[in-house]
N, C-alpha and C positions, 0 to 999 in steps of 0.2 A: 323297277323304277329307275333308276342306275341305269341300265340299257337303254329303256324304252327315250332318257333324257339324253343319255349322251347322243344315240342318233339322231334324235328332233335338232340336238345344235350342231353337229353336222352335216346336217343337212344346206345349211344357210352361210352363208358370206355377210353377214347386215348386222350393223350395230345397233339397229334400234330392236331387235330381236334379243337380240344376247345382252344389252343394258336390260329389259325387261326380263329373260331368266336368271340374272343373276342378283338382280334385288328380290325376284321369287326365292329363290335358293334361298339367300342369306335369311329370309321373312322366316323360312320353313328352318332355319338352322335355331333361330333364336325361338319361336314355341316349341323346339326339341329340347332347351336348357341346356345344352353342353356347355361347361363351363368356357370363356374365351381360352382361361391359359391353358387349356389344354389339345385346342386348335390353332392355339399362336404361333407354335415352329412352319405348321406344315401351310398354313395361309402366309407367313412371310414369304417360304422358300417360292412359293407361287408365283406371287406377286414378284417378286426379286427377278427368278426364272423369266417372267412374260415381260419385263422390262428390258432386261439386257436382250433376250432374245429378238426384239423388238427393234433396239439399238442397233445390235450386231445385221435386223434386213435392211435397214435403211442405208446404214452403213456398206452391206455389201452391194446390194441392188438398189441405190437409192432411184433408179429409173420403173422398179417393177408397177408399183401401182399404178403408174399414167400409160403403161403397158395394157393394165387391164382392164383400164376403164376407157383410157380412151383419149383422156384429158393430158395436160401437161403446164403444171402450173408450179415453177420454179420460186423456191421460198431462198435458197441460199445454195453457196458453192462450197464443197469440201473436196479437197485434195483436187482440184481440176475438174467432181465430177458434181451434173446438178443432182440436189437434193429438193425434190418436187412433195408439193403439199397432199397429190393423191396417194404416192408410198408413206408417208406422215399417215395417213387418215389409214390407210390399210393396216399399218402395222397398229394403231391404235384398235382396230376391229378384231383383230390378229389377238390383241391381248386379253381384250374382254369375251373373247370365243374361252380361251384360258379360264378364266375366272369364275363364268357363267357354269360349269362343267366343275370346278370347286366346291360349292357348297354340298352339292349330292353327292361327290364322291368322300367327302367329310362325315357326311351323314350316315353314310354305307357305314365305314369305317371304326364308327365310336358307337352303333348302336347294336349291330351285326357280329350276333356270337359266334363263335371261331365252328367248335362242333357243331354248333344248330346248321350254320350254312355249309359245311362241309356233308348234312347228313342228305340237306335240302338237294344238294349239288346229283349226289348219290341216286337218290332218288326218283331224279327226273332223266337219270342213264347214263349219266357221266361215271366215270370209272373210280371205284372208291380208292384204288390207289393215288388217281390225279386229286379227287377230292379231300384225302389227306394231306395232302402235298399242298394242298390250299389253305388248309386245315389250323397245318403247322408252321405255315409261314404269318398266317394273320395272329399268331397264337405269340411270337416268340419276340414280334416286332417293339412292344412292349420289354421285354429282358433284352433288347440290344439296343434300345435307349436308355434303360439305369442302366446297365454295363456301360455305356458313353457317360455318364454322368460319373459313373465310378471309376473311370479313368482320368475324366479331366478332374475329380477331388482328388486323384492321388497325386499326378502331373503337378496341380495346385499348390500340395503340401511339400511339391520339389522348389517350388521359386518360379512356376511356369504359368504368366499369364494370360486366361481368357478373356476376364470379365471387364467391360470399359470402363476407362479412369485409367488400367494399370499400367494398360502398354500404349501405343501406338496401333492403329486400327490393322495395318500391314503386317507388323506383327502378332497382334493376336489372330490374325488370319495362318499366318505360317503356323504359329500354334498347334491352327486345330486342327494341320496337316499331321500333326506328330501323333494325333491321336487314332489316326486311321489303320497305319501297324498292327498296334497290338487286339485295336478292335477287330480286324480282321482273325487274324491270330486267333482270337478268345471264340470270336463266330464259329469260325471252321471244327474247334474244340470241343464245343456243342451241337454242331452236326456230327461231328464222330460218336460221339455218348445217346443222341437218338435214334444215331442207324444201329447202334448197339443193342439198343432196350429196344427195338422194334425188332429187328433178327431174331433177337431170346423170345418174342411172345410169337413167331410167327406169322409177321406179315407178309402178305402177299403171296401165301403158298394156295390160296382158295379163291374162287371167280367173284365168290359174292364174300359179303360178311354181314351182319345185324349192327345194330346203334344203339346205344344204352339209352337216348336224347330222341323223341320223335315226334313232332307236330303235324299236327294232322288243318287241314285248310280250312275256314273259317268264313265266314260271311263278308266280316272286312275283307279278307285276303283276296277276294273274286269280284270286290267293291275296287280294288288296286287293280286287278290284273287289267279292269275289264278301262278304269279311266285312266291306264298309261297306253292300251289298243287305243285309244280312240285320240288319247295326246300324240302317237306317233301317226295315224292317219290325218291329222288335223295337217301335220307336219307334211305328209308328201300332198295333200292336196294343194295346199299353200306353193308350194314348190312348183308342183306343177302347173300352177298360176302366173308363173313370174319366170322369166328368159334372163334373170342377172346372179351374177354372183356375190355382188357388194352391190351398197350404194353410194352415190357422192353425190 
């Protein structure tokens, strides 16, 4: 579903496409019940991301969008250069492609068990070395955010602030520069101790290996496969309906 979505929205250039996947998303994220605060960092950073990113095209090609459309419709002048309302309108389409691609990869994310998909991975031919290696990345991301947390509480108990009120917003941004050191530091610490215990049991000396974890395909699961075939066909006949890449 995750595939079958991300390439349905790049497929398209249109905001009235990607306004309607992304309130789908978010519909499908809230009958999932994941709690908000525990999508709250990675929906900020998002949103934060598609903004500035956004800023920064207008800013550097404030001419691209009347480029691509066609048009040329001057809203104001920055620095000498004009800033037109179709690079406005594009980079606003720009951001909700962003966001519309959010809820399902959120969803992947918090419901999608580390070995289950690792064995799925395996399974379907992929290499069980690559599929540990995916394994233990989705596995570990979880202990290098409470290791971030247990940094900035010790940093905290120095006189080091992050939380607003304490500092100045500039400041505690430098802050949380100070904590990316010893995160790194502690990261790498922890790859060395699991390339350790994997050498000791023998990884990787045999083509194949078994999975202690194994699901076998279901009625739903063929009920999924078969309505995101037909969601991503939906998607290139649509496509191949229409000679644009945006609208205005």
């Amino acid at each position: 579903m995750l595939i079958g979505w991300t390439a349905f929205v790049f497929m398209f250039m249109d905001i009235r496409i990607f306004t309607v996947m992304a309130l789908l998303g978010f519909s499908i994220i809230k009958l999932s019940k994941i709690p908000f605060k525990n999508i709250k960092p990675l929906t900020y950073f998002v949103i934060v991301f598609s903004i500035v990113n956004s800023a920064m095209l207008i800013l550097i090609t404030p001419e691209f969008g009347s480029e691509v459309s066609g048009q040329y419709t001057v809203v104001l002048s920055f620095l000498g250069r004009d800033i037109t309302l179709e690079t406005m309108f594009y980079a606003l389409t720009l951001s909700l492609k962003y966001i519309s691609i959010l809820p399902i990869t959120l969803l992947f994310v918090f419901t999608t068990h580390p070995s289950r998909f690792a064995s799925s991975l395996n399974r379907i031919g992929v290499s069980y070395r690559v599929a540990y290696a995916v394994n233990i990345a989705f596995r570990y991301i979880p202990d290098v955010k409470d290791e971030m947390f247990t940094i900035m509480n010790a940093q905290e108990a120095r006189g080091v602030a992050f939380r607003k009120g304490d500092a100045s917003f500039t400041k505690r941004l430098g802050n949380f520069v100070t904590i990316l050191v010893p995160l790194l530091i502690s990261s790498l610490n922890r790859i060395e101790v699991v390339s350790n215990a994997m050498q000791l049991r023998g990884f990787g000396l045999n083509k194949s290996r078994t999975w202690y974890n194994q699901r076998h395909m279901t009625k739903n699961d063929f009920i999924m496969i078969a309505t995101v075939l037909l969601f991503v066909g939906l998607g290139i006949y649509m496509k191949s309906q229409t000679n644009y890449f945006w609208l205005y």
